[in-house]
C-alpha positions as CSV (number, residue, x, y, z in Angstrom):
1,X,45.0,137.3,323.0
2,X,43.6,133.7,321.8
3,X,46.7,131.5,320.6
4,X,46.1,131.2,316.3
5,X,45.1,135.1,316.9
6,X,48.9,136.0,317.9
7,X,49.7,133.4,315.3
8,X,47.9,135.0,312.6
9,X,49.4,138.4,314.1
10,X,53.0,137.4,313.9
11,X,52.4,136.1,310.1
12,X,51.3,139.1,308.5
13,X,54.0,141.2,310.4
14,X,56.4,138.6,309.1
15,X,54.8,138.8,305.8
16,X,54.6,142.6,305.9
17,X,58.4,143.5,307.2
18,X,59.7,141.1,304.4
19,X,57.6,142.2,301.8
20,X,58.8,146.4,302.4
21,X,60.4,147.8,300.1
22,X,64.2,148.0,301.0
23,X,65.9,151.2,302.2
24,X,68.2,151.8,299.9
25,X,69.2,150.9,296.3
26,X,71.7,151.5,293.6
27,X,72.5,150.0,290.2
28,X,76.4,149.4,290.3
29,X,77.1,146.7,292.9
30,X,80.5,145.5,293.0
31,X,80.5,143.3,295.7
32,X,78.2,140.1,297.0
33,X,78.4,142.2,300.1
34,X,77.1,145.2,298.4
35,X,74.4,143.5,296.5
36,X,72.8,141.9,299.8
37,X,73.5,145.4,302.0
38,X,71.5,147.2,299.2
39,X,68.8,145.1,299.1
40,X,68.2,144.2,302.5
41,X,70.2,146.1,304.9
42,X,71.7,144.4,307.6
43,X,70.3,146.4,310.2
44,X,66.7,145.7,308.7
45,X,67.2,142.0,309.0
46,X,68.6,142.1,312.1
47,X,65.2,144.0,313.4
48,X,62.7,141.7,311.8
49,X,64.7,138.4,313.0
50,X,64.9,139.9,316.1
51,X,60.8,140.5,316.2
52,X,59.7,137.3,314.8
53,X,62.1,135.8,317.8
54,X,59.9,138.1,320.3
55,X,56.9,136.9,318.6
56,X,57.3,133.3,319.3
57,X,58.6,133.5,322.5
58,X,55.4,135.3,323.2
59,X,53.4,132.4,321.7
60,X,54.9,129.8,324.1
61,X,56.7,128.2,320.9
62,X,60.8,128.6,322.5
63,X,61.7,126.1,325.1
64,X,63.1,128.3,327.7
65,X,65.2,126.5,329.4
66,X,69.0,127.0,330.4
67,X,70.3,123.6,329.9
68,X,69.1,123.5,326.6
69,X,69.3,127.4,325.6
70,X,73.5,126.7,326.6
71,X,74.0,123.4,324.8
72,X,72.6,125.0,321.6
73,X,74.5,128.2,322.0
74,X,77.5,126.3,322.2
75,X,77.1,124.0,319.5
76,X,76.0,126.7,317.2
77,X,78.6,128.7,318.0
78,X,81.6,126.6,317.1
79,X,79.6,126.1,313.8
80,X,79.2,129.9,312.9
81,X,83.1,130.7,314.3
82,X,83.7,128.9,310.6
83,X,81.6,131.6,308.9
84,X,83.9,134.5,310.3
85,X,81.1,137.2,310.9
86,X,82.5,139.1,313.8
87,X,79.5,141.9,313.4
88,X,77.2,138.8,313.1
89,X,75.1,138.3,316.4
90,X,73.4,134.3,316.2
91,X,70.7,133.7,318.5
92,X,69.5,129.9,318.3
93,X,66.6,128.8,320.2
94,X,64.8,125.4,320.1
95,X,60.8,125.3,319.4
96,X,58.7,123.0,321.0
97,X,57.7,120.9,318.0
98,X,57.3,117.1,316.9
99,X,57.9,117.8,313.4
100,X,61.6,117.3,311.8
101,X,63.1,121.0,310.7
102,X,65.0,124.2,311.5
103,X,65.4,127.2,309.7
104,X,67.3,130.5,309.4
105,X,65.3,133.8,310.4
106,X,66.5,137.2,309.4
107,X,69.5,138.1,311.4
108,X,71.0,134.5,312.3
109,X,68.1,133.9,314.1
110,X,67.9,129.9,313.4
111,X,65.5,128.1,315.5
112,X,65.8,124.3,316.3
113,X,62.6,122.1,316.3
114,X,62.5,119.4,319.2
115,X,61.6,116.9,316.3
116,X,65.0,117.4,314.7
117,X,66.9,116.7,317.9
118,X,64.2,113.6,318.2
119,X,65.3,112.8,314.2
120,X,69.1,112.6,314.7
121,X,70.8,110.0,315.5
122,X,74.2,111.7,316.3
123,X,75.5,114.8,317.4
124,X,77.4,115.2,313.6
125,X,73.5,115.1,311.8
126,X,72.2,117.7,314.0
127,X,75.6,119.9,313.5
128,X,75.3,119.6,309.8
129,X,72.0,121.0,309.9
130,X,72.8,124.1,312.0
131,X,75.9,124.6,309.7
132,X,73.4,124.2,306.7
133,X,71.1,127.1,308.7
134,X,74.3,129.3,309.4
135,X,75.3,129.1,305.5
136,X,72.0,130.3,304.4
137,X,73.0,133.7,307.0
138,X,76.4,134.0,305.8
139,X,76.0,134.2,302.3
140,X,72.9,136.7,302.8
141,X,70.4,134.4,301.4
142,X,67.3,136.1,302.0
143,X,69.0,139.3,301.1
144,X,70.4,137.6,298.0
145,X,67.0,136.4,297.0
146,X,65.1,140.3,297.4
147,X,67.9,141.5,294.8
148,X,68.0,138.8,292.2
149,X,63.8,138.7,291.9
150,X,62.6,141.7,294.0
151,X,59.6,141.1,296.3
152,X,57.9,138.5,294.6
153,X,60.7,135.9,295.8
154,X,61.0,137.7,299.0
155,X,57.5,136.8,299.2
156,X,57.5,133.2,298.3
157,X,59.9,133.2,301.2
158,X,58.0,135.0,304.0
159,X,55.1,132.5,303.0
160,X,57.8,129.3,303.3
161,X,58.7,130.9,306.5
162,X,55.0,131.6,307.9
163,X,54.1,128.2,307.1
164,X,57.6,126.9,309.2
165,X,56.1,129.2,312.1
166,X,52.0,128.4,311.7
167,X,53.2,124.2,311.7
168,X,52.2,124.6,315.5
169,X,48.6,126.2,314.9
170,X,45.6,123.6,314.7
171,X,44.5,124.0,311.6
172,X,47.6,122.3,310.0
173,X,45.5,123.5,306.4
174,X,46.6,126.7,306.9
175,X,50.0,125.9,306.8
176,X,50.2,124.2,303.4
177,X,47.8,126.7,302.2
178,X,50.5,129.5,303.3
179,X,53.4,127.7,301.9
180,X,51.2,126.9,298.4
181,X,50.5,130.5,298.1
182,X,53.9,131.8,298.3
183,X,55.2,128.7,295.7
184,X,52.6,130.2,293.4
185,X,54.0,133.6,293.6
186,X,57.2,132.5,292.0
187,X,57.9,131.1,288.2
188,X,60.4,128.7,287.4
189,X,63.5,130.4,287.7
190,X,62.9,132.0,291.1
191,X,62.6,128.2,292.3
192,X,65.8,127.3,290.2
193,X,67.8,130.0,292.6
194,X,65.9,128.5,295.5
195,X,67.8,125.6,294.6
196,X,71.3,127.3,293.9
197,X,71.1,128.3,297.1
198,X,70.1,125.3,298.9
199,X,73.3,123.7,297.1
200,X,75.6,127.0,298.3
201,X,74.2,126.5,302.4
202,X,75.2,122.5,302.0
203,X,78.5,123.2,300.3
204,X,79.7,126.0,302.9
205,X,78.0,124.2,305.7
206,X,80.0,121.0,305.3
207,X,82.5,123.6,305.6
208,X,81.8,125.3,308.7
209,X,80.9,121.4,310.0
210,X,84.8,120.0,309.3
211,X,85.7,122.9,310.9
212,X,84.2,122.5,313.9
213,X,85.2,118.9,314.2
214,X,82.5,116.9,312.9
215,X,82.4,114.5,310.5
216,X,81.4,115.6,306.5
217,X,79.4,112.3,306.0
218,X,77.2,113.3,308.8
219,X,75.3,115.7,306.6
220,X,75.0,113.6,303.1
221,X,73.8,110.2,305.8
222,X,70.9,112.7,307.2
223,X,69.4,113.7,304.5
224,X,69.8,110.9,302.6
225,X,68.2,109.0,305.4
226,X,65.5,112.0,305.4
227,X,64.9,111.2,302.0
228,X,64.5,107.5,302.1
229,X,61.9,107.8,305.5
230,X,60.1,110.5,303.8
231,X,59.4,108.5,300.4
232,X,57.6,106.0,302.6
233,X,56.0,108.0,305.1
234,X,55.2,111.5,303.5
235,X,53.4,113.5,306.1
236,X,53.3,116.7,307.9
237,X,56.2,115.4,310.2
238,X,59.3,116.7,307.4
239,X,58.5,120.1,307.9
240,X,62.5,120.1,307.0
241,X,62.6,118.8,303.5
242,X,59.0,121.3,302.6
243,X,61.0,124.3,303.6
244,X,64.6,123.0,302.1
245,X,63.8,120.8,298.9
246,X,65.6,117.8,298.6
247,X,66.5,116.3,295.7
248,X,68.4,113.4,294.8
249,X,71.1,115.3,292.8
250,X,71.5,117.4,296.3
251,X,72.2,114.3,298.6
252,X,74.8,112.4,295.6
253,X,76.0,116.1,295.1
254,X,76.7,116.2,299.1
255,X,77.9,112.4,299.3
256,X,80.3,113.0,296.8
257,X,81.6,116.3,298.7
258,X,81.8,114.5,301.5
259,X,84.7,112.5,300.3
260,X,87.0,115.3,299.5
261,X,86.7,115.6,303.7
262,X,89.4,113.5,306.2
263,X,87.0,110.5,307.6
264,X,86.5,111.6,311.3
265,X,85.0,109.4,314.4
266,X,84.0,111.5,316.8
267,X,81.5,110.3,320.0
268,X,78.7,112.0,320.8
269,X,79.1,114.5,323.6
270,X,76.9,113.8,327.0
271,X,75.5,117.3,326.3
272,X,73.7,116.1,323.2
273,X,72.5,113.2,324.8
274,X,71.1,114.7,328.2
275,X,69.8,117.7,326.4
276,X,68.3,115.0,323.6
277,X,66.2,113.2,326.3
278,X,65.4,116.7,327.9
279,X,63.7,117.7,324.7
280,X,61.7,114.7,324.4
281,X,60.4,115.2,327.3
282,X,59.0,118.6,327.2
283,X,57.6,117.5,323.2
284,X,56.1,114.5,324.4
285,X,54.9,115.2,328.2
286,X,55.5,112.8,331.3
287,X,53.6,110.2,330.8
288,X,53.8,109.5,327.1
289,X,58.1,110.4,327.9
290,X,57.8,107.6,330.4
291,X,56.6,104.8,328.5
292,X,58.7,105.8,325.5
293,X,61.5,105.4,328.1
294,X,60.4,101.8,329.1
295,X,60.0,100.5,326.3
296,X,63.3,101.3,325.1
297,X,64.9,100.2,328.1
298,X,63.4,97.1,328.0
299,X,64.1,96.3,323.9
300,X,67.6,97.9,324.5
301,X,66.7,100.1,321.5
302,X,68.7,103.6,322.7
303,X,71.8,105.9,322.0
304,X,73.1,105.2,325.4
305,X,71.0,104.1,328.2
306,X,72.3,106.8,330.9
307,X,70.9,109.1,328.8
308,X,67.8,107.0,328.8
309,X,67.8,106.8,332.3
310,X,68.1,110.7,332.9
311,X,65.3,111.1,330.6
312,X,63.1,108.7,332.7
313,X,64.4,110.4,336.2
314,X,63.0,113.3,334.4
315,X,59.4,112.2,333.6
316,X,59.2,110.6,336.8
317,X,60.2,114.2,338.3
318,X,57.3,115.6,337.0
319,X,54.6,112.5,337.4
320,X,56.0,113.7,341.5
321,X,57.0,109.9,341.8
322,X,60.6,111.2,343.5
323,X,61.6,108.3,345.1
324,X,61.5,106.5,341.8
325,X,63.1,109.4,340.1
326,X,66.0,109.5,342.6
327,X,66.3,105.6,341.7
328,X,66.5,106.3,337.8
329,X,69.2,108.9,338.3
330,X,71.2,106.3,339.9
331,X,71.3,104.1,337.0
332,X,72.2,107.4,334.6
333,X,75.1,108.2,337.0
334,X,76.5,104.4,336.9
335,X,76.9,105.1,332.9
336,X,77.4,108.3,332.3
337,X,80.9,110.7,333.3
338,X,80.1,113.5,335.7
339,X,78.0,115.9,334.4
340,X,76.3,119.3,335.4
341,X,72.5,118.0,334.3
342,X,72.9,114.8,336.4
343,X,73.8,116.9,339.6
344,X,71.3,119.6,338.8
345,X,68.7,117.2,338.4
346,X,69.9,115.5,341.8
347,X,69.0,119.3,343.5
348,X,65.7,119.4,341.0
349,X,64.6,116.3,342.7
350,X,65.3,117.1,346.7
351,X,63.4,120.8,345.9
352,X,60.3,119.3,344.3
353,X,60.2,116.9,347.1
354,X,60.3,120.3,349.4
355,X,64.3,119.4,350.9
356,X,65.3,123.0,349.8
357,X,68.4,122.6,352.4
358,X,69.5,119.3,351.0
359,X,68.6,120.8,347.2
360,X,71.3,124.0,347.9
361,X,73.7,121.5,349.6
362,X,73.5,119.7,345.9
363,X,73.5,122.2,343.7
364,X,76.4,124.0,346.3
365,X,78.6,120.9,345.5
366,X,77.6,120.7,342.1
367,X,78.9,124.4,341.0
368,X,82.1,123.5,343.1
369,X,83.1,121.0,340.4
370,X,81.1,122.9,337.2
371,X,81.4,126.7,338.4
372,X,80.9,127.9,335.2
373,X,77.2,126.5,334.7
374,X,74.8,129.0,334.2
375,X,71.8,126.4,334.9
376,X,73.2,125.4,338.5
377,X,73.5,129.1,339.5
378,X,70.1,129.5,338.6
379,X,68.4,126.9,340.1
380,X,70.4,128.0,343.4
381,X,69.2,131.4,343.6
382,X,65.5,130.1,342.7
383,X,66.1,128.0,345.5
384,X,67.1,130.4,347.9
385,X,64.3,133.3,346.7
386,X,61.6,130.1,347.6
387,X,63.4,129.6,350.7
388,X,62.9,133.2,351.3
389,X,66.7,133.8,351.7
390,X,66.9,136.6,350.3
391,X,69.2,138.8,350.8
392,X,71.4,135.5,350.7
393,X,70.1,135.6,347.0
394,X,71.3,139.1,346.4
395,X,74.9,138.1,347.2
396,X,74.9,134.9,345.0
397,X,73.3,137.0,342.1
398,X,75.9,139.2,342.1
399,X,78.7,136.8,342.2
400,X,76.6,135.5,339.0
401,X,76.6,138.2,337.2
402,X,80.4,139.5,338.0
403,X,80.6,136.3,335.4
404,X,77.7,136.5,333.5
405,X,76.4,139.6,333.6
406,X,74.2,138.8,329.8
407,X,72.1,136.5,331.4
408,X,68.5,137.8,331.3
409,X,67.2,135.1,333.6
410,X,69.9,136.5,336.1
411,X,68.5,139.9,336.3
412,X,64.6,138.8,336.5
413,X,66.0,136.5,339.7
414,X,67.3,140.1,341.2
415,X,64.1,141.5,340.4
416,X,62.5,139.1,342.3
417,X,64.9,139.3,345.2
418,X,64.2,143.2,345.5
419,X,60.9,143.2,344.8
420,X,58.4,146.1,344.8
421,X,59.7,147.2,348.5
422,X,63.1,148.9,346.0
423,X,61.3,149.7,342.8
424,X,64.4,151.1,341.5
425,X,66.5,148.3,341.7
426,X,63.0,146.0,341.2
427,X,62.6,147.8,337.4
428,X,66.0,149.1,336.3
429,X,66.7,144.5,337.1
430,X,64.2,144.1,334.2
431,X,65.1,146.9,332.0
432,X,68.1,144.7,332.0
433,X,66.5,141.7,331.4
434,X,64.5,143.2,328.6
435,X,67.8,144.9,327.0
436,X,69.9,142.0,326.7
437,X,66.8,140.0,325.1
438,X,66.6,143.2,322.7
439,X,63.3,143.9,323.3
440,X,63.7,147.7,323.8
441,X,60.0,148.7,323.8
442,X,59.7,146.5,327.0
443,X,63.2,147.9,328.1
444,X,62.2,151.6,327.6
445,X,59.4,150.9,330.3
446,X,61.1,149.7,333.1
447,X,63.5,152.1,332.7
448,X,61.8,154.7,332.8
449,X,59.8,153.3,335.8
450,X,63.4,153.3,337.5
451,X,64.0,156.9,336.5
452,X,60.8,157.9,338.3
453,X,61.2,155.5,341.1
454,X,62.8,156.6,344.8
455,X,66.1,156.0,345.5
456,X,69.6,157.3,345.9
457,X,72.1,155.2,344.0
458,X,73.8,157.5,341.6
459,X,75.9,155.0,339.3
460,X,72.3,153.3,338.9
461,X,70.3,156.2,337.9
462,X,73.2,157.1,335.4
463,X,73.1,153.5,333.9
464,X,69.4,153.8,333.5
465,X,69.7,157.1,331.8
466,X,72.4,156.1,329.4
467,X,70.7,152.9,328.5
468,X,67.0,155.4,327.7
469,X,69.1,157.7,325.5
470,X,70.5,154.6,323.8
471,X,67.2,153.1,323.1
472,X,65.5,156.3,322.1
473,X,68.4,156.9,319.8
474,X,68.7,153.8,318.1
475,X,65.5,152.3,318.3
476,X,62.9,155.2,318.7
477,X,59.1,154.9,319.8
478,X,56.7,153.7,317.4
479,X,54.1,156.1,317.0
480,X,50.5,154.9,318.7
């Protein structure tokens, strides 16, 4: 299917799921709680966040990558420990986008554009606006918004949110034209209560932000400076302040906040700095990446110019100059602490330039000293699948997954290293894959594929059996 065809696709299932009528409903709601569960039931949110997420990654829109998929996981993690949700699952994913924004899907599904990551200039903005994202989830937003005005609002926002997701298409027209549409939906008050709640997500997540360690100013200086670029340059590239209007009231409102908050100077972490540059480079490609990194070497404009070197060693990676890539990471490691993306990229380079032994020995010394890093014990099974070590593979995949054993990428890597010759093992791998990623329609086919395939491993077939009646249970078959 042709790219703005699944686009289209995904926008009028997005505008369909949000715009069903809720599941249940009653007139005396004592609770915030209540209110949101019977208007938009938890589990209904979590199934269309969880879609839309498929959706994309369909399209090609999520970076997949373990580096970045980690650091984000991480940061957004500490953010959301403030909200207290234990039943809460947060997936948050980056998109491979220019323009500046982020939003909050159904679910605590909040997706990260590149461009945001591009637009901060420390690791406290880009905090406040995943704390920001994780407010509008906690305090049931969406849900919130299908109560108070019924379907109309809930329409206004699938349109906001369909224009967020169509910002990649071509035809940037479309966009606006679906973000206009669902404006003209609502009257004045429905865009009032847009507003309440756009005040709520910044008062709660300067909240969650303190209490994760950050700084409160980091949020008011963003969008203030947001503001102030976007007055002079208003163009497609604030995707952020279309989707969350911002006014001046709502930055003094958030300075003012922000002194109430202990002043806190905190340094950037290397992990927002490597994965930073990382994200550049896959949003602007290799050879616009390495000018951009020349240039600001040579004007000294930069956050910290390891990082800028590791984003050059990067681009030059890919342009196959390795020599000159090996040089680059040099300079990063003169000025930067130890870190797992420096050695990984140290194996990255030997592999590309076909050393697979002397890319293990790195990546072999690298998880010696980070053994916990999921991105290092990936590339090292890659490695050793291209090196056609496989049974090799096999041991180090389970050693992987004794500690990580919800990593997706994990079990398609043990797929690969059975292969079709053990189709039970080869599909039950990417049930498991499919499973942990929630997407049970895919799940229920591999299994099943196991269940049919050869093979005597008991515990195996058992597992694949429990995990079929679990799916067919809980997430039935859509009818053809």
């Amino acid at each position: 299917m042709k790219r703005h065809s699944r686009r289209a696709l995904l926008v009028a299932s997005l505008l369909a799921a949000l715009a069903a009528p809720p599941l249940s409903a009653h007139n005396d709601l004592p609770s915030l709680g209540t209110v949101a569960e019977s208007a938009l039931p938890q589990a209904e949110e979590n199934r269309i966040g969880r879609d839309i997420l498929r959706s994309l990654r369909g399209d090609g829109d999520v970076i997949d990558d373990a580096e970045v998929n980690a650091y984000l996981a991480d940061l957004g993690g500490r953010l959301a420990a403030g909200a207290q949700l234990p039943g809460m699952r947060f997936a948050f994913f980056a998109v491979n986008d220019r323009s500046i924004n982020a939003f909050a899907l159904p679910g605590g599904v909040i997706g990260v554009h590149s461009g945001l990551l591009l637009a901060t200039q420390s690791e406290g903005e880009l905090a406040s606006v995943l704390a920001h994202e994780i407010a509008h989830v906690s305090q049931r937003h969406l849900a919130r918004m299908q109560e108070g005005e019924g379907n109309r609002h809930l329409l206004m926002l699938a349109a906001i949110l369909a224009g967020v997701l169509a910002s990649n298409a071509s035809n940037g027209d479309v966009s606006a034209g679906m973000v206009n549409a669902g404006v003209g939906l609502a009257a004045s008050r429905q865009l009032a209560y847009s507003r309440d709640f756009e005040r709520e997500a910044d008062r709660i997540g300067m909240q969650y932000l303190t209490a994760a360690g950050f700084d409160a100013r980091s949020m008011a200086g963003f969008f203030d400076r947001l503001q102030q670029t976007h007055r002079h340059n208003d163009n497609n590239a604030f995707g952020f302040l279309r989707t969350h209007p911002l006014t001046g009231e709502r930055v003094s409102e958030a300075q003012n906040r922000a002194q109430g908050y202990p002043l806190r100077m905190r340094a950037d972490s290397s992990d927002f700095l490597l994965m930073r540059e990382k994200l550049r480079l896959a949003t602007l490609g290799a050879a616009e990446a390495e000018r951009h990194y020349r240039t600001a070497l040579a004007a000294g404009r930069f956050l910290q110019p390891g990082a800028t070197y590791y984003g050059l060693a990067r681009a030059l990676l890919q342009l196959g100059r390795y020599d000159e890539a090996q040089q680059a990471l040099a300079s990063a490691q003169r000025q930067l602490p130890p870190h797992p993306a420096l050695l990984l990229l140290d194996g990255d380079i030997q592999r590309a330039a076909a050393n697979l032994d002397g890319a293990l020995a790195r990546y072999q010394q690298a998880l010696q000293q980070f053994p916990s890093n999921d991105a290092l014990w990936l590339a090292r099974i890659d490695t050793l699948l291209q090196a056609r070590r496989s049974a090799e593979a096999r041991q180090q995949i389970e050693l992987a997954l004794k500690r990580a054993p919800d990593n997706a990428a994990l079990w398609r890597l043990a797929a690969r290293s059975y292969g079709e010759g053990d189709a039970l093992r080869y599909h039950a791998a990417l049930g498991h894959a499919f499973y942990i990623e929630q997407e049970f329609e895919s799940a229920r086919i591999q299994y099943q594929l196991a269940s049919r395939a050869g093979g005597d491993d008991f515990y195996l077939r058992s597992t694949v059996e429990a995990r079929l009646r679990e799916i067919d249970s809980q997430h039935p078959a859509k009818p053809r």
